[in-house]
N, C-alpha and C positions, 0 to 999 in steps of 0.2 A: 378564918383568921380575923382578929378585930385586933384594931391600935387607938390605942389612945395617948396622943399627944398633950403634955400641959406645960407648965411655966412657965411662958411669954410673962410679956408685963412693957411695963414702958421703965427706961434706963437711960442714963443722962454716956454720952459719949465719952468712952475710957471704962466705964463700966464692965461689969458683969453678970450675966445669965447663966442659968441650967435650966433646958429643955430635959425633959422627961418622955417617955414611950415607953406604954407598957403595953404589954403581947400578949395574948389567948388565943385559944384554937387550935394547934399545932405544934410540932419540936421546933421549940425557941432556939434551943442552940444551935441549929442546922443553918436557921434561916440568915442571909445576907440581909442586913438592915442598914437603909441609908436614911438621909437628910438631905430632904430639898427645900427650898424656899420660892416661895413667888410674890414679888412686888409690884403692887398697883401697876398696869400697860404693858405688863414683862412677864416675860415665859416665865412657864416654873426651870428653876437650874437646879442643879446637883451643889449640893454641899461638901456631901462625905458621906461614905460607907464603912462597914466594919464586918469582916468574916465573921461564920458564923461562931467561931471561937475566939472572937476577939483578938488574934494574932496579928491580923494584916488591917490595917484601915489605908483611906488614900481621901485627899482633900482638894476643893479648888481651888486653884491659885489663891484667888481671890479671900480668902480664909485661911491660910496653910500657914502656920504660926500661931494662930490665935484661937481655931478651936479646934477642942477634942473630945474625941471617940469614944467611947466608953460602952462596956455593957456589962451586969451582972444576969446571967443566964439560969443560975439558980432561981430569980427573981422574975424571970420574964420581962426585964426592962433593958432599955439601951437609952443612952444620954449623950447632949452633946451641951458639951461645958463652951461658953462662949465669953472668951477675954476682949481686952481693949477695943470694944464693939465702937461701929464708926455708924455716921449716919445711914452711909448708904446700904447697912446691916438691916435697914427697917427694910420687915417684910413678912409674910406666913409662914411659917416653919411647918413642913410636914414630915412625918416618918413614915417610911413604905417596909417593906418586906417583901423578896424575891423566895418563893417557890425552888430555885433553881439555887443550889449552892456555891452557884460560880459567881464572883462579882461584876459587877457593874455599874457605870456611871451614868447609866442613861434613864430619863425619868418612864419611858414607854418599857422598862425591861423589869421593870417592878410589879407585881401583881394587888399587892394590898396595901392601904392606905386609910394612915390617921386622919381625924380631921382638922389637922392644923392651928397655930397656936399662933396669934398675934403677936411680934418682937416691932417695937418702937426705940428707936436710937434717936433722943433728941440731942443738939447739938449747941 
């Protein structure tokens, strides 16, 4: 499986982003795909996830409001739409993909992984 993550950029705070992740190698629509992030000193955390039918997604506090889930599976891509982005939003955005159809928020339960897309939240 290979991911490729893009549309980082740098965005002035209140802004908005769409990360992109697109998917090969495998049944896209099976696959549970999340978003994580990791910021300069700081673990990677969980963002959000989305089943592999796009029915169920679930977010981190810290984000639950203001971004979303998204995936077109015909396309082999999943997106996460990111609103009223704040500073402390600066950070790598990565997109994984679990093997395993069952969901999960933890960054070690993930098997494959994009290589991450720079988000800058100036303030």
């Amino acid at each position: 499986v290979q991911l490729q993550a893009f549309g980082g950029g740098l965005v002035q705070a209140g802004g908005s982003l769409r990360l992109s992740c697109a998917a090969s190698g495998r049944t896209f629509s099976r696959s549970v795909m999340g978003w994580f992030r990791q910021a300069p000193g700081k673990d990677r955390e969980f963002v959000g996830y989305s089943s592999g039918s796009g029915s169920r997604t679930s977010y981190a506090d810290s984000v639950k409001g203001r971004f979303i889930i998204s995936r077109n599976n015909a396309e082999n891509t999943v997106y996460l739409q990111m609103n009223s982005l704040k500073p402390e939003d600066t950070a790598v955005y990565y997109c994984a993909a679990r093997r395993s159809n069952v969901v999960d928020s933890s960054p070690a339960s993930y098997d494959y992984w994009g290589q991450g897309t720079l988000v800058t939240v100036s303030s």
